[in-house]
C-alpha positions in Angstrom: -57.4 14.1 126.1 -59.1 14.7 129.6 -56.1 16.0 131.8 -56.8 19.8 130.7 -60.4 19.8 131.6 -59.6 18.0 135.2 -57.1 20.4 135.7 -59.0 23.8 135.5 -61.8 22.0 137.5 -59.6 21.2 140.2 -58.2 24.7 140.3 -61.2 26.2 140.4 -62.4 23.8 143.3 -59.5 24.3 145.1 -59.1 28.1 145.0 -62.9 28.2 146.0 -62.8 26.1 148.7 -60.0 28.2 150.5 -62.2 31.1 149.3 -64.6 29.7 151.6 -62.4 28.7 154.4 -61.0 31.9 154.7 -64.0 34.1 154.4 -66.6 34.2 157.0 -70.4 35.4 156.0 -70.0 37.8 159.0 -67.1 39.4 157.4 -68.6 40.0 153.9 -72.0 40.9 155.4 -70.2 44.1 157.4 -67.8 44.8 154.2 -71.1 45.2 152.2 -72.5 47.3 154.6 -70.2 49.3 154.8 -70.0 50.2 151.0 -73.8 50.5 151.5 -73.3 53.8 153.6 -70.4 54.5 151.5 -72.4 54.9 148.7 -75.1 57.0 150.2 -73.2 58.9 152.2 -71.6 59.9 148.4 -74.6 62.8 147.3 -73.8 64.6 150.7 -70.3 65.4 149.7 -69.4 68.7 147.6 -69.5 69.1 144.0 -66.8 71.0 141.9 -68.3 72.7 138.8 -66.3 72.5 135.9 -65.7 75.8 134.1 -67.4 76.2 130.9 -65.9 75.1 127.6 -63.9 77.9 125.7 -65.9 79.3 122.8 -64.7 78.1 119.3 -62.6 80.9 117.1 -64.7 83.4 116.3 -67.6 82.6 118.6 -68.8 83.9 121.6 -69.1 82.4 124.7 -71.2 85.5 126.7 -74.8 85.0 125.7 -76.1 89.1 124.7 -76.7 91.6 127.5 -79.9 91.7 129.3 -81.4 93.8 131.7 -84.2 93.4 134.1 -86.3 96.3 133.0 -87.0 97.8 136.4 -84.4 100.8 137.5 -84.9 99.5 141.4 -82.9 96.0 140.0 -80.1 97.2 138.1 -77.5 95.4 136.1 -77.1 92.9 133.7 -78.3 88.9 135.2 -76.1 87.6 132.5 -72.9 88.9 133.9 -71.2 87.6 137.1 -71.0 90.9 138.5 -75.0 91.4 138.8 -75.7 92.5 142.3 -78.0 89.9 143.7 -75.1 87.2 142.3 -72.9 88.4 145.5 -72.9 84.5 147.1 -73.8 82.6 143.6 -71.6 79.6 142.3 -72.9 77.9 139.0 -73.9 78.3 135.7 -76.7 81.7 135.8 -80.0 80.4 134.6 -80.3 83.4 132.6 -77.9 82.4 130.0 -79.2 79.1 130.1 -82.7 79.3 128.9 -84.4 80.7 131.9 -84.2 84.0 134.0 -81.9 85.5 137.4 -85.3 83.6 139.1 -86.8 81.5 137.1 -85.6 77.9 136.4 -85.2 77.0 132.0 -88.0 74.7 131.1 -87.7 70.9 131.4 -85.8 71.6 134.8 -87.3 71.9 138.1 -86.3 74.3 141.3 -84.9 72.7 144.0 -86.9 73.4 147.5 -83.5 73.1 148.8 -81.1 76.8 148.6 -78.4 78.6 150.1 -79.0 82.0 151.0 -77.0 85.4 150.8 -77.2 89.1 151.8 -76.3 91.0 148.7 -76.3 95.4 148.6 -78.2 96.6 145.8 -76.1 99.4 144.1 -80.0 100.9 143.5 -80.9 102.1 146.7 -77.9 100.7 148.9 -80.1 98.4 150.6 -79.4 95.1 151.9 -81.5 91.9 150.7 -81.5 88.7 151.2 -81.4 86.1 148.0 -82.0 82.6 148.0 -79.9 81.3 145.7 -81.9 77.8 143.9 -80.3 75.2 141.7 -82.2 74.0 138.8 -82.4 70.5 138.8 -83.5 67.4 135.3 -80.9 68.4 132.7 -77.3 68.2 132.7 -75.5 71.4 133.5 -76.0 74.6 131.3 -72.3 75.0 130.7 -72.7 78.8 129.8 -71.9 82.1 132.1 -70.2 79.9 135.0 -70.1 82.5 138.2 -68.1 81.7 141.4 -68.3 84.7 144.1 -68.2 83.6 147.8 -69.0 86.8 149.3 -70.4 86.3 152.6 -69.8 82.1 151.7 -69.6 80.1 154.7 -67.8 76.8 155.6 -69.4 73.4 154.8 -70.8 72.7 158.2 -73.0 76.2 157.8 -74.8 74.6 154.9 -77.6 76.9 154.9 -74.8 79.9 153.8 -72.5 77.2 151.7 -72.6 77.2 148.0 -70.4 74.6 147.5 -72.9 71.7 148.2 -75.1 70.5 145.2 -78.4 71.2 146.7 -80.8 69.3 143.6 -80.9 66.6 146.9 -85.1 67.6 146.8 -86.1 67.0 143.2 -87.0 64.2 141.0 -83.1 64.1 139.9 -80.1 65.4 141.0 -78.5 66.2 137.8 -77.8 69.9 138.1 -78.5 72.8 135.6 -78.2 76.3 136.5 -78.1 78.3 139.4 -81.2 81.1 139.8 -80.5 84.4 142.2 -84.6 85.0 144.1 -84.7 87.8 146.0 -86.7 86.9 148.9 -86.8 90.1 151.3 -84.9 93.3 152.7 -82.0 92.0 155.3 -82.1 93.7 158.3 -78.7 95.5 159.8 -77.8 92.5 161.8 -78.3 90.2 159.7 -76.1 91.9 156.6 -73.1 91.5 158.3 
């Protein structure tokens, strides 16, 4: 029999047909466009870092206690509460493989940063950090900081730490977060 074989082709003809009636090129040419700026408008928005995974029974989570070595830096980079992590939000490089300012290898540091003004408990000066993402591997998952002293909204970028700022490497995947310290702040500037 034939009539089953007729009848899906003629379906098919008919509901493309009105497909084609209906639709006008001009239409679907500005639809597409528009899901073309859509989609590259999507890396500008903000990310949300998912908190690290809770350690198994028995195991620790905290990676061991470190310390810069120098008495003018004090404090421990693997702990949130390190002073130059004042405006950080991320995973710290420092329990990922890496230091508070250096990125961990087979990442890269993205030219792109946020800065803060953080007061080193040291010599109560104020300095100014730039805080890098480190950007090639897929996030750390360990020591997850979120302090927003001194955080700014989104259209302040430049003070923001809730943009993903890996826009300047090779891939955007995001790592770890480092803390550089780039200079003293001067009074006006620390407030």
């Amino acid at each position: 029999m034939n009539w089953p074989t007729n009848w899906i082709d003629k379906l098919t003809q008919k509901t493309a047909r009105n497909v084609a009636h209906t639709t006008a090129r001009r239409s679907f040419i500005g639809r597409f466009g528009s899901v073309l700026v859509g989609t590259a408008a999507l890396p500008l928005l903000p990310v949300a870092r998912a908190s690290a995974p809770a350690a198994a029974p028995g195991e620790s989570a905290r990676v061991p206690s470190q310390s810069t070595g120098n008495i003018q830096d004090p404090g421990d980079p693997t702990a949130c509460d390190y002073w130059r992590y004042c405006a950080i939000d991320g995973y710290l490089c420092s329990c990922c493989g890496g230091s508070h300012n250096t990125c961990p290898p087979g990442t890269e540091m993205s030219p792109l940063t946020w800065i803060g003004t953080c007061r080193n408990p040291a010599d109560g000066r104020n300095y100014i950090i730039s805080y890098n993402d480190c950007c090639g591997k897929s996030d750390c998952g360990r020591c997850l900081c979120n302090r927003n002293e001194g955080d700014k909204p989104v259209y302040r970028p430049q003070a923001n730490n809730d943009i993903d700022w890996c826009l300047g490497t090779t891939t955007n995947v995001y790592n770890c977060s480092t803390a550089v310290l780039i200079g003293v702040a001067t009074e006006a500037s620390a407030s």
